[in-house]
C-alpha positions as CSV (number, residue, x, y, z in Angstrom):
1,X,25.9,69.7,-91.0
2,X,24.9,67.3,-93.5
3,X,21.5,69.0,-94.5
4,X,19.2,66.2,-92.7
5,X,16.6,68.2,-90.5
6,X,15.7,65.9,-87.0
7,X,12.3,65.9,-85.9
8,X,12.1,67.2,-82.4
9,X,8.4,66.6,-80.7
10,X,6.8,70.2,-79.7
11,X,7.9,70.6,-75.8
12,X,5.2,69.3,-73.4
13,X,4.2,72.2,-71.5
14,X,5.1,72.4,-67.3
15,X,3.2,75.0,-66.9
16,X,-0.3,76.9,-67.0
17,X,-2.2,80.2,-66.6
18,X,-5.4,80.6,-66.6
19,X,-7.6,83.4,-65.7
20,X,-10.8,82.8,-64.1
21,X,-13.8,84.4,-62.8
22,X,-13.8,86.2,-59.8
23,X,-17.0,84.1,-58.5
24,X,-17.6,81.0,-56.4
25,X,-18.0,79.4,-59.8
26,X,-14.2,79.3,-60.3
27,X,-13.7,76.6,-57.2
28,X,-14.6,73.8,-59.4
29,X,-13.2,75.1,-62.6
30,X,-9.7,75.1,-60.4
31,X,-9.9,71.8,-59.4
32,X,-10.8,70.6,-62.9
33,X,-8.1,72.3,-64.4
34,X,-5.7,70.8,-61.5
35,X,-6.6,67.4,-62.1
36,X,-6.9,67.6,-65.6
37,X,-2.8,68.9,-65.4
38,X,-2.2,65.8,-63.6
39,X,-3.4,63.1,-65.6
40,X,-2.7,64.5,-68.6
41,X,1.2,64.6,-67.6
42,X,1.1,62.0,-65.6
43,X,2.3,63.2,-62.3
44,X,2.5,61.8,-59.3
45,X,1.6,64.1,-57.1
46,X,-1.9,63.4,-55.0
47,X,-4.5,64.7,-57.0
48,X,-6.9,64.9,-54.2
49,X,-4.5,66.9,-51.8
50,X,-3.9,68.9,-55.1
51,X,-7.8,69.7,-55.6
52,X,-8.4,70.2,-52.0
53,X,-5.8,73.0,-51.4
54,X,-6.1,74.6,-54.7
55,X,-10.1,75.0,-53.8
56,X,-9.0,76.6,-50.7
57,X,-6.7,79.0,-52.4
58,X,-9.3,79.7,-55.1
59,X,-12.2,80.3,-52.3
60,X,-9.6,82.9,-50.6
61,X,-8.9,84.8,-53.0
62,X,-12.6,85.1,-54.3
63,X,-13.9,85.5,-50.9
64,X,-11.6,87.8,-49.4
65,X,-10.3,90.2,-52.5
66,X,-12.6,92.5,-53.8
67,X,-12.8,93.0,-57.6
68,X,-14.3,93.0,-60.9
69,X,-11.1,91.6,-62.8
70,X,-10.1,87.9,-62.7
71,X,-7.8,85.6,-60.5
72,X,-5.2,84.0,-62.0
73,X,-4.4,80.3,-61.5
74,X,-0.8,79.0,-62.3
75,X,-0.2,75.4,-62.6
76,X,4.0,74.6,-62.7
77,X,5.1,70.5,-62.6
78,X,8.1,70.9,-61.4
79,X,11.5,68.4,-61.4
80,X,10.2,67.3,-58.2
81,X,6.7,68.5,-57.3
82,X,3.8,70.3,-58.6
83,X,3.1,74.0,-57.8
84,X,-0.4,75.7,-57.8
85,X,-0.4,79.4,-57.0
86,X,-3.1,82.0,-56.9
87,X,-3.3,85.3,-58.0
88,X,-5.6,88.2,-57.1
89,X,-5.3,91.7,-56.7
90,X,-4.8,92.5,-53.3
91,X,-1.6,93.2,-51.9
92,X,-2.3,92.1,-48.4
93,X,-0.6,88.7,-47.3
94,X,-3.1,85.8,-46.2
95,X,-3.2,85.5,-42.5
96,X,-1.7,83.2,-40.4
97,X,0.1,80.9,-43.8
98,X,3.5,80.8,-43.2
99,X,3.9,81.4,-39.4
100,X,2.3,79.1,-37.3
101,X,-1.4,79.5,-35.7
102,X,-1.1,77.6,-31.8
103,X,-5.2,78.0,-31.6
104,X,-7.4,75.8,-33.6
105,X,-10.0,77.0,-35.3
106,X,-13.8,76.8,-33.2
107,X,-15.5,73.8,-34.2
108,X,-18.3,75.5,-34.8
109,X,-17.3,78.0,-37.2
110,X,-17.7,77.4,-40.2
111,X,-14.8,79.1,-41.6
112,X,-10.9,79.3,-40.3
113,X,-9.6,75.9,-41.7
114,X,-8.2,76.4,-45.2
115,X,-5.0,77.9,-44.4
116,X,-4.5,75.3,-41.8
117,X,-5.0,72.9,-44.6
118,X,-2.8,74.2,-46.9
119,X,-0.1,74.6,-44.1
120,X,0.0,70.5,-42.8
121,X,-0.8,69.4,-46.4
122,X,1.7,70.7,-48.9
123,X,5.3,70.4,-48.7
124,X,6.1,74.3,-48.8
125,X,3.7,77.2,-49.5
126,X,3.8,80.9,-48.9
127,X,2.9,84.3,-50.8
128,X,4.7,86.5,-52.3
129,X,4.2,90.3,-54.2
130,X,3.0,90.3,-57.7
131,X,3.2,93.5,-60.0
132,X,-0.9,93.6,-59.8
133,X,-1.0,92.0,-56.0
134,X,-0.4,89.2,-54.6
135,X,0.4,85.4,-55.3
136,X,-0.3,82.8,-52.6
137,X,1.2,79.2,-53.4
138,X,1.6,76.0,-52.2
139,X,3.6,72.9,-53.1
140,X,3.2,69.0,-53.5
141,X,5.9,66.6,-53.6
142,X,5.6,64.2,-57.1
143,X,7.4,63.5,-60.2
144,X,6.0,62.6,-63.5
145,X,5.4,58.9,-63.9
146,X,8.1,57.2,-66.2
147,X,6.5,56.5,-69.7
């Protein structure tokens, strides 16, 4: 080595974890952040199908997890896609995610969709055990746009 130090850029980070509250309020914070991870990397994948599912995971997990402490929202670009995944407290799978659901939800409920979203939108999803409870997931296909 000839002594010459090489200026290497700081690594662009492909991932994210943020914690947020465990309110409604964190629904539009989500898809903020979501879009905001997008642009700012350049990414490919569909920012609105991105928003849309990670509001549905966000809404789940504050709607059907009790608890005082925070859900965790993890952002990954990956080689090819982008990965949003949820974290809350409560061991218990979601419902009707992985395995498919043959009756559509009632029109007139108001509730009983977001899974089904999350299912026919993303390219994979699924849950899986965390030390603290659960993560539920879901994937987009994309890459990040040539510079």
């Amino acid at each position: 080595m000839n002594g010459t130090a090489v200026y290497e850029p700081p690594a662009v980070p492909t991932s994210w974890r943020v914690a947020l509250p465990h309110t409604t309020a964190a629904v539009p914070v989500a898809r903020a952040l979501v879009r905001t991870a997008l642009a700012e990397r350049e990414h490919s994948a569909d920012c609105d199908t991105a928003e849309l599912l990670t509001a549905e995971l966000v809404a789940n997990a504050v709607e059907h997890t009790s608890g005082a402490t925070p859900i965790e929202l993890v952002l990954r670009l990956l080689p090819a896609g982008f990965q949003v995944e949820v974290h809350d407290e409560d061991p218990e799978p979601p419902s009707d995610l992985t395995r498919p659901n043959l009756d559509l939800p009632d029109p007139w409920q108001e509730h009983g969709r977001g899974l089904l979203l999350i299912r026919m939108l993303s390219s994979s999803c699924g849950h899986r055990p965390t030390e603290s409870g659960k993560a539920v997931w879901f994937r987009l296909p994309g890459q990040r746009r040539p510079v």
